[in-house]
KEKOLMAR-634694 format. One record per residue (C-alpha): residue in one letter; x, y, z. Coordinates in steps of 0.5 Angstrom, whole numbers, padded with zeros to 4 digits, always signed. Layout:
N
aXYZ;...
// end
This chain:
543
x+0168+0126-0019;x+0170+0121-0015;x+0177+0119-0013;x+0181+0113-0012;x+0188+0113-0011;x+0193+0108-0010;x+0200+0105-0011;x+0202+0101-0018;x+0206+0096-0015;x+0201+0095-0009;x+0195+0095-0012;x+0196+0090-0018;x+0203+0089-0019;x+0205+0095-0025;x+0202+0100-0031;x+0199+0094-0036;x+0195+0091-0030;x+0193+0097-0028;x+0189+0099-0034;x+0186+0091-0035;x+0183+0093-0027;x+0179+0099-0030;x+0173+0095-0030;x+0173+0096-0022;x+0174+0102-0022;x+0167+0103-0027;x+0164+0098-0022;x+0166+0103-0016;x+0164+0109-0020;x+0172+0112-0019;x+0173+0118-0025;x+0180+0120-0022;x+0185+0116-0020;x+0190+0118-0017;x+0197+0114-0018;x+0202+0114-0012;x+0209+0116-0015;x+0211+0112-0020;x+0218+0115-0022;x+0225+0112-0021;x+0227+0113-0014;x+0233+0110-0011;x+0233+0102-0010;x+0233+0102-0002;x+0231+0109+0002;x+0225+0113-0003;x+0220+0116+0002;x+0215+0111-0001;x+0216+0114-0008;x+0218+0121-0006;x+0225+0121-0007;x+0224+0122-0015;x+0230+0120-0019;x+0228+0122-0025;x+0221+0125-0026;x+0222+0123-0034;x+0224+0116-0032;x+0218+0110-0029;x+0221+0105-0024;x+0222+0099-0028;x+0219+0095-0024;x+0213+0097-0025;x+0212+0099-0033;x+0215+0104-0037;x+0214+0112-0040;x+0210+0108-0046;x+0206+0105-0042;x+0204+0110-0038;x+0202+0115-0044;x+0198+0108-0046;x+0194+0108-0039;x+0193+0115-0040;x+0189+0114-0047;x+0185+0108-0045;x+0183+0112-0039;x+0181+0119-0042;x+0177+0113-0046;x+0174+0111-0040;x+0172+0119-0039;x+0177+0117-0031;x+0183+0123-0031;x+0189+0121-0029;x+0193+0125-0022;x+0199+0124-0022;x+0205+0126-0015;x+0209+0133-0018;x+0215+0133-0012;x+0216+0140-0012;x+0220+0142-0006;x+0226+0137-0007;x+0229+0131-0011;x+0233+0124-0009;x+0240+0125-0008;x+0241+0120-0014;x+0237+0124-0019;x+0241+0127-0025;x+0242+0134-0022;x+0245+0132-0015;x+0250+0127-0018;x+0252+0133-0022;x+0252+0138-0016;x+0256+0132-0012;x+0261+0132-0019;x+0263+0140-0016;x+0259+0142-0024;x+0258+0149-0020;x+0250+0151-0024;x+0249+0145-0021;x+0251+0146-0014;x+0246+0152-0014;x+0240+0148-0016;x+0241+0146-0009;x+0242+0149-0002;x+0249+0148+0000;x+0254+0150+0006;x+0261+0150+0007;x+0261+0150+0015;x+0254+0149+0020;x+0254+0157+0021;x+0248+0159+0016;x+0245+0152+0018;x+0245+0154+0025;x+0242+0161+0023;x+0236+0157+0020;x+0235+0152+0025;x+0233+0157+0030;x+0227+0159+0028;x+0226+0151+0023;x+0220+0146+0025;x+0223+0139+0025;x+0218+0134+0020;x+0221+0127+0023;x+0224+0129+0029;x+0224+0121+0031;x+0229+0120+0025;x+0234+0126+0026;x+0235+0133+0029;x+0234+0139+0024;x+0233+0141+0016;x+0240+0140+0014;x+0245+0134+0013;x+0253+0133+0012;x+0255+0130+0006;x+0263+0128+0008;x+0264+0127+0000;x+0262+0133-0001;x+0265+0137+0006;x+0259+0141+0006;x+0251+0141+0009;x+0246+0141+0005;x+0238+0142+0007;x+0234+0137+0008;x+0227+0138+0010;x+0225+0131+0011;x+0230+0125+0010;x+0236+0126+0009;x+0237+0123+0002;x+0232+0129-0001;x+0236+0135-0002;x+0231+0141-0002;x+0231+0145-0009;x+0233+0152-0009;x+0228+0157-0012;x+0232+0162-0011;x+0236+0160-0017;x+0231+0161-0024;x+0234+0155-0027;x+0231+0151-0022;x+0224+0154-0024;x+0225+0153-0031;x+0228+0146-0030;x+0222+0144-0026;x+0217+0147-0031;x+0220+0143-0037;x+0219+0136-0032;x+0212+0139-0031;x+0210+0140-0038;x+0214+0133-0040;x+0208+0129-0035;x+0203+0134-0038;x+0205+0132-0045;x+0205+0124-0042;x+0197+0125-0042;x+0196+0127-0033;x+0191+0131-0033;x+0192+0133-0025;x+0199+0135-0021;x+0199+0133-0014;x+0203+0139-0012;x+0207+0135-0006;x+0210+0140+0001;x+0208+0146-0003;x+0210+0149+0004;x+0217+0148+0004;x+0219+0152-0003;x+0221+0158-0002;x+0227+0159+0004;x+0228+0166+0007;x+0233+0166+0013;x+0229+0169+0020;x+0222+0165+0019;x+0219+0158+0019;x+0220+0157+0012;x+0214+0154+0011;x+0208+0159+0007;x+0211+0165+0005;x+0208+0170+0000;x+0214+0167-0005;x+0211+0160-0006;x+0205+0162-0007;x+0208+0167-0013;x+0212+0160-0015;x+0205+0156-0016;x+0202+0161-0019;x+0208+0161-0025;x+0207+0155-0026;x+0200+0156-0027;x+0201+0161-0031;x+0205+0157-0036;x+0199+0151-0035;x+0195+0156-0039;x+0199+0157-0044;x+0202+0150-0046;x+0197+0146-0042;x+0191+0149-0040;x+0187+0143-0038;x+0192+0140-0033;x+0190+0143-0025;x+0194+0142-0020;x+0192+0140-0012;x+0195+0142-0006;x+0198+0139-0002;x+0199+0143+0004;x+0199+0140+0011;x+0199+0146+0015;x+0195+0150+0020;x+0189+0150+0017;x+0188+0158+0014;x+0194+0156+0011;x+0192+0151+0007;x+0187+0155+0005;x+0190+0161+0002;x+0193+0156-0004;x+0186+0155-0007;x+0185+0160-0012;x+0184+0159-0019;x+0191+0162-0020;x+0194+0157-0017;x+0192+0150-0014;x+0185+0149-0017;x+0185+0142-0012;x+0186+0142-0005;x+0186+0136+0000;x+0183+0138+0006;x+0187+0135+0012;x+0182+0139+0017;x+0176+0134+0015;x+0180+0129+0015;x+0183+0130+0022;x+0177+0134+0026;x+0172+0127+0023;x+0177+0122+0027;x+0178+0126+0033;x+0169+0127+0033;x+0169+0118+0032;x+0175+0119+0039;x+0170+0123+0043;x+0164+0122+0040;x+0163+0129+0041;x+0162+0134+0034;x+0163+0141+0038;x+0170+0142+0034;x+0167+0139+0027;x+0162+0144+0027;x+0166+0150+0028;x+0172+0147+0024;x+0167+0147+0018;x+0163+0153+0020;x+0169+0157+0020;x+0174+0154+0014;x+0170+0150+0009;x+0168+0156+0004;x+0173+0156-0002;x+0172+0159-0008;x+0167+0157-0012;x+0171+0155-0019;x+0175+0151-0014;x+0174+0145-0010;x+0177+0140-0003;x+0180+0133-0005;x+0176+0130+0003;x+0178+0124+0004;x+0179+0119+0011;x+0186+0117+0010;x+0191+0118+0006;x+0198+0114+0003;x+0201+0120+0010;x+0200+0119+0017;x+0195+0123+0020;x+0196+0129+0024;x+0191+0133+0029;x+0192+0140+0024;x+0186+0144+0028;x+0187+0150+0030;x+0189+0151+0038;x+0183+0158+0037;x+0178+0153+0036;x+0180+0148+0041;x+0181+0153+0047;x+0174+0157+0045;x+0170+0149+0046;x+0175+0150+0053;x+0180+0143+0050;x+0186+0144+0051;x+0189+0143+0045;x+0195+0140+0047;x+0193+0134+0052;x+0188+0134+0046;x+0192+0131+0041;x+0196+0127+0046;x+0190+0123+0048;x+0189+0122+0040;x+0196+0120+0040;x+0194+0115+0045;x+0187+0113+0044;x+0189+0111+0036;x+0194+0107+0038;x+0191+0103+0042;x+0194+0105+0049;x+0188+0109+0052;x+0183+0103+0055;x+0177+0102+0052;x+0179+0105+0045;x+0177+0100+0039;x+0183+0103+0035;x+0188+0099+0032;x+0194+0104+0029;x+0201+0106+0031;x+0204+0112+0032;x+0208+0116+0027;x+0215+0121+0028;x+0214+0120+0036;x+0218+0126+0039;x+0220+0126+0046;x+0223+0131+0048;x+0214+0135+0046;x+0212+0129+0047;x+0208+0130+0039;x+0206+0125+0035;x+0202+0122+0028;x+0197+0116+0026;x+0198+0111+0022;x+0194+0106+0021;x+0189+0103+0015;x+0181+0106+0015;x+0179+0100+0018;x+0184+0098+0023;x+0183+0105+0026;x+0175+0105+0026;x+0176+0099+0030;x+0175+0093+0026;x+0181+0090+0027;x+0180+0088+0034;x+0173+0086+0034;x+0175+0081+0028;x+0181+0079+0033;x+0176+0079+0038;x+0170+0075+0033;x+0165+0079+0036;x+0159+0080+0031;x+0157+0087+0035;x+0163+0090+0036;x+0165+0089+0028;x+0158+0091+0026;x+0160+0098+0030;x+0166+0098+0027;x+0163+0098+0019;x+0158+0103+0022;x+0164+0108+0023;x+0168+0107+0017;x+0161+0108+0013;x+0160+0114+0017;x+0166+0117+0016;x+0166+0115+0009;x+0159+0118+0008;x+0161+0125+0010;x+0166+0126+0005;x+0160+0123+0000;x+0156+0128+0001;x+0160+0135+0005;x+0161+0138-0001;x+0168+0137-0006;x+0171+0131-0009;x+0171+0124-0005;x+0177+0121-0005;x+0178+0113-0003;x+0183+0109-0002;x+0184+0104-0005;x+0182+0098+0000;x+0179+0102+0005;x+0172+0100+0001;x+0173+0092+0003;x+0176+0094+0010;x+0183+0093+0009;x+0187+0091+0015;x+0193+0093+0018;x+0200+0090+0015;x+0205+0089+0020;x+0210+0085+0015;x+0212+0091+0014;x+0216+0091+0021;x+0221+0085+0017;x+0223+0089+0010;x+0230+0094+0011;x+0228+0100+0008;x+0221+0101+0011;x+0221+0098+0018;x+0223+0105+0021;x+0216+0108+0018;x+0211+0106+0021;x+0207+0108+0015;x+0208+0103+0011;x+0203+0099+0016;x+0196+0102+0012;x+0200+0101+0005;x+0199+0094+0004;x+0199+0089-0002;x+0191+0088-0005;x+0189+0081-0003;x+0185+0080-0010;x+0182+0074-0007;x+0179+0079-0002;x+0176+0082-0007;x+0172+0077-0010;x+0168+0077-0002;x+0165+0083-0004;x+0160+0079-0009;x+0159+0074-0003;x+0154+0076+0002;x+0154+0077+0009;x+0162+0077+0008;x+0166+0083+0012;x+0168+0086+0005;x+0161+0086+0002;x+0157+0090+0007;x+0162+0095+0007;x+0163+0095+0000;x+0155+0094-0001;x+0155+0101+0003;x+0159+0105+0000;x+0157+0103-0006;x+0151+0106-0005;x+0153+0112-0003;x+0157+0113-0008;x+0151+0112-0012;x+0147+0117-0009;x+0151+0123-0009;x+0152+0121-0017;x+0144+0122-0017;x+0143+0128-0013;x+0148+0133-0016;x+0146+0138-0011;x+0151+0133-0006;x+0157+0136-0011;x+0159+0143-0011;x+0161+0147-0004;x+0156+0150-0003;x+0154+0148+0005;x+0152+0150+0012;x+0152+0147+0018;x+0147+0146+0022;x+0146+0146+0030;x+0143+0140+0032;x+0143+0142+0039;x+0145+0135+0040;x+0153+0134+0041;x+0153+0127+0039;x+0150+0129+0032;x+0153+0132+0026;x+0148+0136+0021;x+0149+0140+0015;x+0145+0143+0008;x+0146+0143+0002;x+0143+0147-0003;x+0139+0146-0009;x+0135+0151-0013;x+0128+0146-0013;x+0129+0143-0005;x+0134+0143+0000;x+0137+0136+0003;x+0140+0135+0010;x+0146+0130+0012;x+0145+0128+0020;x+0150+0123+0023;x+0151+0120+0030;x+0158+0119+0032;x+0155+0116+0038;x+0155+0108+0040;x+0148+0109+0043;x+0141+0112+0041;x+0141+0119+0040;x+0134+0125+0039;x+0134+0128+0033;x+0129+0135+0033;x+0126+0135+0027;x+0122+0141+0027;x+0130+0145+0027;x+0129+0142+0019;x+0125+0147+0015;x+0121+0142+0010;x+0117+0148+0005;x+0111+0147+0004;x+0106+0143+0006;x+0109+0136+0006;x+0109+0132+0011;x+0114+0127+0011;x+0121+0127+0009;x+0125+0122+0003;x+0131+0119+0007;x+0136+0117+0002;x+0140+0110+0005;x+0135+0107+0008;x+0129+0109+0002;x+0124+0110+0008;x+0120+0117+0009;x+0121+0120+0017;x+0115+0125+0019;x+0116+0132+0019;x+0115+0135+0026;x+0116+0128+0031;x+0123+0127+0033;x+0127+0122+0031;x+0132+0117+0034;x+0138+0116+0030;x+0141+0109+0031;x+0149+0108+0034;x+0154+0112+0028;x+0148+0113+0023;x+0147+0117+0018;x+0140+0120+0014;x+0139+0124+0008;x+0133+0127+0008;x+0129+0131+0003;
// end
């Protein structure tokens, strides 16, 4: 499969101009697109959809119920599943059963967690993370309507459903099977980290949350046993993990990869890649990663501290020089991003930032150097190429084919302006578009790129599946893994370095007695036992 993913109103304008882009998405080759939440949420402050207030109802501005069942049937007809947000750990203060809590109706005050004075709250708060310290301090809100505090992981208008009360299980499973019956075939289980509480720990990760997913899967198999959830789970990486099974999250998104890809282009090194990927990229075998570049979220540095401390960098100056590198302040950084959630009493912080804008093309179009932009579209084909070929499903988004740019116009609309997030969720310029059928342009050669990867990795099945070993290149400047089929082995090597690097060719067992490899991108043939010179951000696949 090969995953696009977008906002509705962002990306064509509603639901019924969604269905009349299909021809795109066979173009592309897109067979799971993914829509960013489309339900009710709040006119003003939503958390880009994340506040739902209604799960059974579509923002109005953007189609109806209707329409959306009509966009799921035409493309089944066009063999693309749907994938759709579940927002599981918390609803918008305004949803139906908030509104009643707010009302004093008591079975709905227990569908949330409520608290007479800060007593319980603070004991909470003790061993609590904050999400967006640059927001507010702690998990928990005052409401003086209601005299009470209620938990608020992330934003104050998102109130945290209490899992401790049956009835909220059961009410969520009936939302479930409402978007099932509307023709989803997959549910992004969004901040599955945070469902389940239990005063003294961090709540996040406990044995409880997964016992959850697992009832909801369990009532999948019985009502719909074609839906398949997706993991979402921003966490220490063997936390991650530990959601993927097929009694639980089927699909998970892999922010390791992600995060260790960006920190490779920053450094030019690969050390912290091969070791991420050798140590946590096997799951089981009937599951699969969502790998992706970037997502509608910020970018956070989520590798493990061992891994870092073994390579000798230490994990915390680490992630400020990230921090400052893709926000442009490091000099000499080709990075165009901004930073995210600054907390400055720890001094962390996360990216946002289009692919292209943080891979460098921004300054160079700025700066109209045809070099520097030619670096920049070889590292955005060189991250995206990794994810064609790593093993999983790709995951695109939806812009990032033709080079999109930051949008700072976000900066002077209210309710965004504080999320700098915003920034990489910009409006589809069509007339952009259009330029990928014009040769020479920035939007073609990127599109052109990537458009033959994608067509590679749909004529070589063995780039599919999970099954991958990485292999040390004795250059830590290149990337190499295997990939394995029954007739022949195939081999991904990619250069995260701006200048020339020596690749040994011999480290390449070639069976029998051929004599040159077939690489893939450049449809050339590279003899077997001579070194071969990769060039600035390459990447080979070879046979």
């Amino acid at each position: 499969m090969l995953g696009g993913v977008c906002y509705v109103d962002l990306f064509s304008g509603n639901l019924k101009r969604i269905k009349e882009k299909t021809p795109y998405f066979k173009e592309l080759g897109i067979n799971y697109l993914h829509l960013m939440p489309f339900y009710k949420t709040p006119a003003s402050d939503n958390d880009g959809g994340y506040a739902v207030s209604s799960y059974r109802q579509i923002d109005q501005t953007i189609g109806s119920i209707g329409e959306l069942k009509a966009l799921c049937r035409e493309l089944k007809r066009q063999n693309i599943s749907t994938v759709a947000d579940f927002v599981i750990n918390h609803t918008s203060d305004e949803h139906e059963w908030a509104a009643r809590a707010k009302l004093g109706e008591k079975s709905f005050t227990h569908f949330y967690y409520m608290f007479d004075d800060r007593s319980i709250p603070d004991e909470y708060e003790k061993t609590l993370r904050e999400i967006f310290p640059a927001e507010r301090q702690g998990s928990f809100t005052f409401y003086e309507k209601l005299d009470k505090w209620v938990w608020t992981t992330f934003h104050s208008f998102q109130w945290d459903l209490n899992y401790s009360n049956p009835e909220v299980f059961n009410a969520m499973a009936g939302e479930m099977l409402f978007l099932a019956n509307c023709g989803i075939d997959i549910l992004r289980l969004d901040a599955v980290a945070f469902i389940w509480k239990e005063m003294g720990t961090s709540c996040e990760n406990l044995p409880q949350a997964h016992s959850i997913i697992k009832a909801f899967n369990a009532i999948c198999r019985i009502a719909a046993p074609a839906l398949i959830f997706k993991s979402e789970a921003i966490v220490h990486p063997d936390e991650v993990k530990k959601y993927i099974h097929p009694d639980e999250c089927q699909l998970s998104y892999n922010p390791l990869l992600m995060a260790v890809l960006w920190t490779c282009l920053a450094s030019q090194e690969v050390r912290l890649l091969n070791v991420s990927m050798r140590k946590r990229f096997e799951i089981h075998p009937h599951c699969a990663w969502v790998n992706y570049i970037r997502c509608h979220d910020d970018i956070g540095w989520t590798f493990d501290d061992t891994d870092a401390q073994e390579l000798h960098i230490h994990p915390y100056f680490h992630r400020q020089w990230l921090n400052e590198f893709y926000s442009g302040i490091f000099e000499g950084s080709f990075s165009s991003g901004l930073l995210f959630q600054e907390n400055l009493k720890t001094g962390d912080a996360r990216i946002s930032g289009t692919a292209a804008s943080l891979a460098g093309l921004e300054k160079a179009l700025a700066a109209r150097d045809e070099d520097l932009i030619t670096l920049a579209i070889k590292r955005i084909l060189l991250l995206h190429g990794i994810i064609m070929t790593i093993g999983g499903i790709p995951l695109i988004y939806l812009g990032d084919e033709i080079g999109q740019l930051n949008d700072y116009g976000y900066q002077k609309e209210p309710g965004k302006a504080k999320d700098s997030r915003w920034v990489h969720r910009p409006k589809m310029d069509w007339q952009k578009y259009e330029l990928r059928n014009s040769d020479q342009t920035v939007e073609s050669r990127i599109f052109k790129g990537l458009k033959k990867l994608i067509d590679i990795r749909k004529s070589h099945k063995v780039l599919s599946g999970n099954e991958m070993q990485v292999i040390d290149t004795a250059n830590d400047h290149i990337f190499g893994f295997m990939r394995r089929s029954q007739k022949e082995n195939y081999f991904v090597f990619s250069n995260f370095s701006p200048s020339r690097q020596n690749l040994s060719m011999p480290l390449v067992d070639k069976p029998g007695n051929k004599e040159y490899f077939s690489e893939l991108i450049t449809g050339t043939q590279i003899p077997v036992k001579q070194d071969y010179v990769m060039q600035p951000y390459q990447q080979i696949i070879i046979f």
